[in-house]
C-alpha positions in Angstrom: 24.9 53.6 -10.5 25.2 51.3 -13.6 22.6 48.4 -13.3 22.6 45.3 -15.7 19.3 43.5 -16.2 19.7 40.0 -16.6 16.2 38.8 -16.7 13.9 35.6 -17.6 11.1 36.2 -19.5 7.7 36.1 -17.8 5.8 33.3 -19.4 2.8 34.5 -21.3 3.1 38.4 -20.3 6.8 40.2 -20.3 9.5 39.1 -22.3 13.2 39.6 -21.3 13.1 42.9 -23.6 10.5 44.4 -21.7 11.2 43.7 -18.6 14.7 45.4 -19.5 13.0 48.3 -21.0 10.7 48.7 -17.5 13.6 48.4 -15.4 15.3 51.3 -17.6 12.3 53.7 -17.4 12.2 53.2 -13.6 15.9 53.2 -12.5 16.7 57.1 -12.4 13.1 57.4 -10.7 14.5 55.9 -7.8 18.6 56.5 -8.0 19.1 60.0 -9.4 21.5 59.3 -12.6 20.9 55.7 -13.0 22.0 53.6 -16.1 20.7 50.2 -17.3 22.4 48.0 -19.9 20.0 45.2 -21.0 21.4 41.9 -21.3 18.2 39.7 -22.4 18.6 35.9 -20.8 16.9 32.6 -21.4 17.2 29.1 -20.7 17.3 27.1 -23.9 13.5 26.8 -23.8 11.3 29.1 -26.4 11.8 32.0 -26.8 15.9 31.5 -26.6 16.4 32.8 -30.4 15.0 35.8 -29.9 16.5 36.8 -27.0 19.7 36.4 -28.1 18.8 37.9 -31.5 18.5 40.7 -29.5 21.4 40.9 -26.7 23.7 40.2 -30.1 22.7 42.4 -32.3 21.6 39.7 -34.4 17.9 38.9 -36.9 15.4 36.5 -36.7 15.1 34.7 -40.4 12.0 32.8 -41.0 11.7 30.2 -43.5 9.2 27.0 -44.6 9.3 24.2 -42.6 7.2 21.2 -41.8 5.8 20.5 -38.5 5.8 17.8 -35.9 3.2 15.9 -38.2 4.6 16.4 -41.1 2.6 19.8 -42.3 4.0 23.2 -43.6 4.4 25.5 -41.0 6.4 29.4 -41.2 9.2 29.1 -38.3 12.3 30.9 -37.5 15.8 31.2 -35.8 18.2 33.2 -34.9 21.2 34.2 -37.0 23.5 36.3 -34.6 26.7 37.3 -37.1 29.8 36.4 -37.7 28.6 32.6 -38.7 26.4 32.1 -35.8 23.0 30.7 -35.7 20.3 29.8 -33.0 18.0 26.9 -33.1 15.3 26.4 -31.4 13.3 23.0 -31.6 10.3 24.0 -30.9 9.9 26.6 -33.7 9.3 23.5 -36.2 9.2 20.5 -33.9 7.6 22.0 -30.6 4.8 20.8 -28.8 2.5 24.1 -29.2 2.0 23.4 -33.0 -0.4 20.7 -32.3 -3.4 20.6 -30.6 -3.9 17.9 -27.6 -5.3 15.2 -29.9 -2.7 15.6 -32.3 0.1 14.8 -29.9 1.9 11.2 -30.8 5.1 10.8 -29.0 5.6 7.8 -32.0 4.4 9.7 -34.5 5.6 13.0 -34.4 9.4 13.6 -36.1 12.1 16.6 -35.5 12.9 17.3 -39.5 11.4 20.7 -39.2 14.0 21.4 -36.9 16.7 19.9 -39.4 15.0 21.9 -42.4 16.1 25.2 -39.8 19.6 23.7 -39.2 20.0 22.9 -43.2 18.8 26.5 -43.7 21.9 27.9 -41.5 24.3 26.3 -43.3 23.2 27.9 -46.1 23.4 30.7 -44.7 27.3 30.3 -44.4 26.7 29.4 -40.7 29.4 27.2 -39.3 28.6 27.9 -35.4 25.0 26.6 -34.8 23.6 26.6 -31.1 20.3 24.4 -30.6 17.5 24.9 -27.8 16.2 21.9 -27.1 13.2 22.9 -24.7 9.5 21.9 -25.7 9.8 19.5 -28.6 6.5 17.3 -29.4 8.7 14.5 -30.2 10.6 11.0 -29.3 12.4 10.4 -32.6 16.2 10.9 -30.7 17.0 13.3 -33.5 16.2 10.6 -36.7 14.5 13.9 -38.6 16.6 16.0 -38.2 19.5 13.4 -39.4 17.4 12.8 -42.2 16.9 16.4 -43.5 20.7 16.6 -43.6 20.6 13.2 -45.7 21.3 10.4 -43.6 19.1 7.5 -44.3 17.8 4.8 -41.7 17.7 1.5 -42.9 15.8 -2.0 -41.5 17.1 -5.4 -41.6 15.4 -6.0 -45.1 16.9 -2.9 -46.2 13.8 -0.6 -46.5 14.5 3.0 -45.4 13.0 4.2 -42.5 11.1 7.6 -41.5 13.0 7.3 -38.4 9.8 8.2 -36.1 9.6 7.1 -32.4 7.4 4.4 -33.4 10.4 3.3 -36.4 13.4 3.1 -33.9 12.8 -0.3 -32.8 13.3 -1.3 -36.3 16.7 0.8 -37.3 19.3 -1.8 -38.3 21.8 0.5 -39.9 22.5 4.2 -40.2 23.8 5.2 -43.9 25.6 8.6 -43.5 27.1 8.2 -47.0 24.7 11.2 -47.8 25.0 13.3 -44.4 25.6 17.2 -45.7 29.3 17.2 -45.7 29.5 20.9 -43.8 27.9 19.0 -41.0 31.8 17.5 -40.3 32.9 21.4 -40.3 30.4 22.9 -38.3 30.6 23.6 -34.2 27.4 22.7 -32.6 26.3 24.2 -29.0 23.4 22.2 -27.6 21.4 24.1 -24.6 18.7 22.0 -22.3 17.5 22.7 -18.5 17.2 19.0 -18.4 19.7 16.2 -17.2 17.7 13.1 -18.0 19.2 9.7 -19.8 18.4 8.6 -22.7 16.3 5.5 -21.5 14.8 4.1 -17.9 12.7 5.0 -15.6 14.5 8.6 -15.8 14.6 8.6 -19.7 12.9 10.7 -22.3 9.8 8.6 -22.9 9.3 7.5 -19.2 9.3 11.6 -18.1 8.1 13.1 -21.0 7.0 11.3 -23.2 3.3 11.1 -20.9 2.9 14.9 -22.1 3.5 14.1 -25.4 0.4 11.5 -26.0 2.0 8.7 -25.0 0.0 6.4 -23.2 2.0 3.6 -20.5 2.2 0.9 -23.7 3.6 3.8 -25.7 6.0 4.4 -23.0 7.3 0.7 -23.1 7.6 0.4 -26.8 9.6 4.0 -27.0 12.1 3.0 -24.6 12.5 -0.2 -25.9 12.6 1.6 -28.9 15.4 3.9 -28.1 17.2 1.2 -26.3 17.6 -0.6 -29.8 18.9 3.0 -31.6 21.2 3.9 -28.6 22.4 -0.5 -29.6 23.3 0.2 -33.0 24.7 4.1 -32.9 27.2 1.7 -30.2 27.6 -0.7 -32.6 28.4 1.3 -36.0 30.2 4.3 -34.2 31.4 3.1 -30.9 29.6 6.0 -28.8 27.3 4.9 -25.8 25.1 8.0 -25.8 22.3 5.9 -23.5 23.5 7.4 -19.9 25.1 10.9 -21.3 23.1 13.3 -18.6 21.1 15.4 -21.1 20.7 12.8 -23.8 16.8 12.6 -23.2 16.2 16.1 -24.2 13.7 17.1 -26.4 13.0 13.1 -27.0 16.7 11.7 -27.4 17.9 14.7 -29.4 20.5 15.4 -27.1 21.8 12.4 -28.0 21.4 12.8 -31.6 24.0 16.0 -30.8 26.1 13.8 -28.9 26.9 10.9 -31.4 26.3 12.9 -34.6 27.5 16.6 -34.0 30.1 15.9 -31.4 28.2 18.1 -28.9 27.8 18.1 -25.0 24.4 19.3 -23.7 25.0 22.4 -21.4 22.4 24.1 -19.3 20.7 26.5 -21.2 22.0 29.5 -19.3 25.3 28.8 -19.3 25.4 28.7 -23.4 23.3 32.2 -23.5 25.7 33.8 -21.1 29.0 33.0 -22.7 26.8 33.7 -26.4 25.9 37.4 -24.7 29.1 38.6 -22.9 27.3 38.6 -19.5 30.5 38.5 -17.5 32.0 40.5 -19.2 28.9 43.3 -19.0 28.8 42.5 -15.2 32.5 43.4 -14.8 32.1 47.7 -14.1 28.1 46.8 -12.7 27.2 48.2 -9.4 23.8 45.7 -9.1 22.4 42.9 -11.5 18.5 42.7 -11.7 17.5 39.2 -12.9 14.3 37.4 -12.6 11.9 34.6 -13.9 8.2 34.0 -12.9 8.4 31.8 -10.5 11.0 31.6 -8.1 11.1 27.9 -6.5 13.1 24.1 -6.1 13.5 23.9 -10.1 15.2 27.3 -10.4 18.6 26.2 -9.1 18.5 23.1 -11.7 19.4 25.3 -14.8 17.4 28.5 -14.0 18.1 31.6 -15.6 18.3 33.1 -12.0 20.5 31.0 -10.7 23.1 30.9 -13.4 22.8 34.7 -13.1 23.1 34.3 -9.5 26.4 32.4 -10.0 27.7 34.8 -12.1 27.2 37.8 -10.5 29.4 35.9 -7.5 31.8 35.6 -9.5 32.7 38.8 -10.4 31.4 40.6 -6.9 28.4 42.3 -8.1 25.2 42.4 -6.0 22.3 40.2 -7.7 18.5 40.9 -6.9 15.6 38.7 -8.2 12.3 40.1 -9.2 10.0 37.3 -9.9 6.0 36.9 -10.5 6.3 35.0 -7.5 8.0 32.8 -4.6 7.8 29.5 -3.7 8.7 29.8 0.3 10.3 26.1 0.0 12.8 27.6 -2.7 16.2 26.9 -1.3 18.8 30.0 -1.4 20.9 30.3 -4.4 24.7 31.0 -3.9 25.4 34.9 -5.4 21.5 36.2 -4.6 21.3 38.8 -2.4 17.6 39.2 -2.0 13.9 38.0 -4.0 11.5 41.1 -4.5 8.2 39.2 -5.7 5.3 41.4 -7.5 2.7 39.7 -6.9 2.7 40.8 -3.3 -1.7 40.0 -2.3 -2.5 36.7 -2.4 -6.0 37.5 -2.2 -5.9 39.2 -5.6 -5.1 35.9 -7.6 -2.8 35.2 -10.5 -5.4 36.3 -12.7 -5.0 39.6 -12.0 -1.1 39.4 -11.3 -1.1 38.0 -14.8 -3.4 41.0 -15.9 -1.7 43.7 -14.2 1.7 42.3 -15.0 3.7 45.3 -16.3 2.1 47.3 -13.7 3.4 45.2 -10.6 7.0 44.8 -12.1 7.3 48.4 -12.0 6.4 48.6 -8.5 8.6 45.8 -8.1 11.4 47.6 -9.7 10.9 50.7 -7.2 10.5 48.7 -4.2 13.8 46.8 -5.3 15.8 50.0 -6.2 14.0 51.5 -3.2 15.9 49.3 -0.6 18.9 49.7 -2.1 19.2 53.7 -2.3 18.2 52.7 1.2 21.4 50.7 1.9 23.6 53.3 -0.1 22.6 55.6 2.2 23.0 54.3 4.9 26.7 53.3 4.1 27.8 56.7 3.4 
């Protein structure tokens, strides 16, 4: 039996790799000549760079950078061959480089994230891929613009920072300074999010709350973002304010839309077609994915679903093993069956969290179990 392990990390205690690596060392335990390929997933949030670092044979390159407050910070990406790169923004711009009074939806910018970008070009990259999952900012992308050498410009002419707090204030966009490979370079933008740029569904109404912004920030970051989204219209005749995705990562989606010609895509889509997983799936017998938490958010852009889909459409059975499952979850097309580890509730997620690589494996045999089971019983 060949297996392919298409798996999620588990926040905070396996990562993809591992999780591969257990399912490996348990397989020919439980079916007698087993083989695993390990194809590592994610879904655009952190932790996407190194995942697909690893499924393509790729390296991790760190570099200096400056955080979301402007400080220097040491953060990497992914360079994955053959002019490739992965971004993620929340190695330089993410929300876990600051502690909870240091977050300032108006105050925080994305250039760190630009400094990583302007690093891959120089790195002869000319496909760049950006993960747009837990940013600390609301900037719609300004800082990252800026890094490549656009300028934002008031009425009176005085250049901008391009901060959340600034976009009220843009009046014109000077690109006479933009990093000319920008024009020759193919960008891939990943988010698990659909949101607009603006309204009651935008970036600053949904997230920009967890980002320090208080209900007046809220107002003045739409309004805000409203007033870029006018003049991006204006000067390049591209309406980015409703483009589902353009509020991720505080308006950087749209930054990818109007600037790099880029469509946000859910995350797992973008690492599939980056990894080959249909292609790996093709001579399968079973797919293992997983995530740690199985419930109504994993078919919006889940790692499990879009695993799930895939595996349906190439005919191979698809089993989940997750921390644990929401009983609400609706059923996801291409998913045979859900094999939580955490199978006590009296024990806690403490301990589930504490025990973690010991459950999965028990997991794994119960999972491989049943099917040796139905093997059986078909022959």
């Amino acid at each position: 039996m060949r297996i392919v392990v298409a798996s999620d990390s588990f926040k905070g205690t396996l990562s993809s790799v591992e999780i591969a690596r257990l399912v490996a060392e348990e397989a020919p335990g439980v079916i007698p000549g087993a083989e695993v390929d390990a194809v590592p997933m994610a879904d655009g949030g952190e932790g996407t760079a190194e995942v697909l670092a690893s499924a393509c044979g790729g390296k991790i390159r760190e570099v200096d950078a400056l955080d979301p407050l402007g400080r220097p910070v040491r953060a990497s990406y992914a360079l994955l061959g053959s002019g490739r790169a992965a971004v993620e923004v929340a190695a330089a711009s993410g929300l876990p480089l600051l502690a909870p009074e240091e977050r300032h939806a108006g105050r925080t910018t994305s250039l760190g994230t630009g400094q990583l970008i302007l690093d891959a070009l120089d790195q002869g990259c000319d496909s760049i891929t950006l993960a747009l999952g837990g940013s600390a900012t609301n900037d719609c992308g300004t800082g990252i613009l800026r890094a490549l050498g656009a300028r934002f410009l008031s009425v009176a002419g005085e250049e901008l920072e391009g901060t959340g707090d600034e976009l009220g204030r843009i009046s014109r966009i000077d690109l006479s300074g933009l990093d000319e490979r920008v024009g020759r370079t193919e960008f891939h933008v990943m988010c698990d999010v659909d949101n607009p740029l603006t309204g009651p569904d935008g970036a600053a109404a949904v997230y920009g709350p967890q980002k320090g912004a208080g209900p007046k920030d809220v107002a003045r970051l739409d309004a805000g973002m409203h007033r870029y989204a006018a003049v991006i219209r204006d000067q390049l005749g591209i309406d980015v304010e409703n483009v589902p995705g353009s509020g991720a990562a505080g308006g950087i989606g749209a930054c990818c839309v109007a600037f790099f010609g880029a469509t946000p895509v859910p995350g797992v889509e973008r690492v599939a077609s980056l990894v080959g997983l249909e292609g790996r799936l093709a001579d399968a017998d079973l797919c293992i994915t997983g995530e740690g938490r199985l419930d109504a958010q994993s078919i919006r852009g889940k790692v499990v679903a879009g695993v799930a889909r895939a595996c349906a459409r190439v005919g191979v059975p698809c089993v989940a093993i997750t921390g644990s499952l929401d009983l609400g979850a609706p059923e996801l097309p291409g998913l045979a069956a859900v094999v939580p580890t955490a199978v006590d509730p009296d024990l806690g997620l403490a301990h589930s969290l504490e025990h973690a690589e010991e459950l999965y494996r028990l997991a794994v045999r119960r999972a491989l179990g049943l099917v040796f089971l139905g093997a059986s019983l078909r022959a």
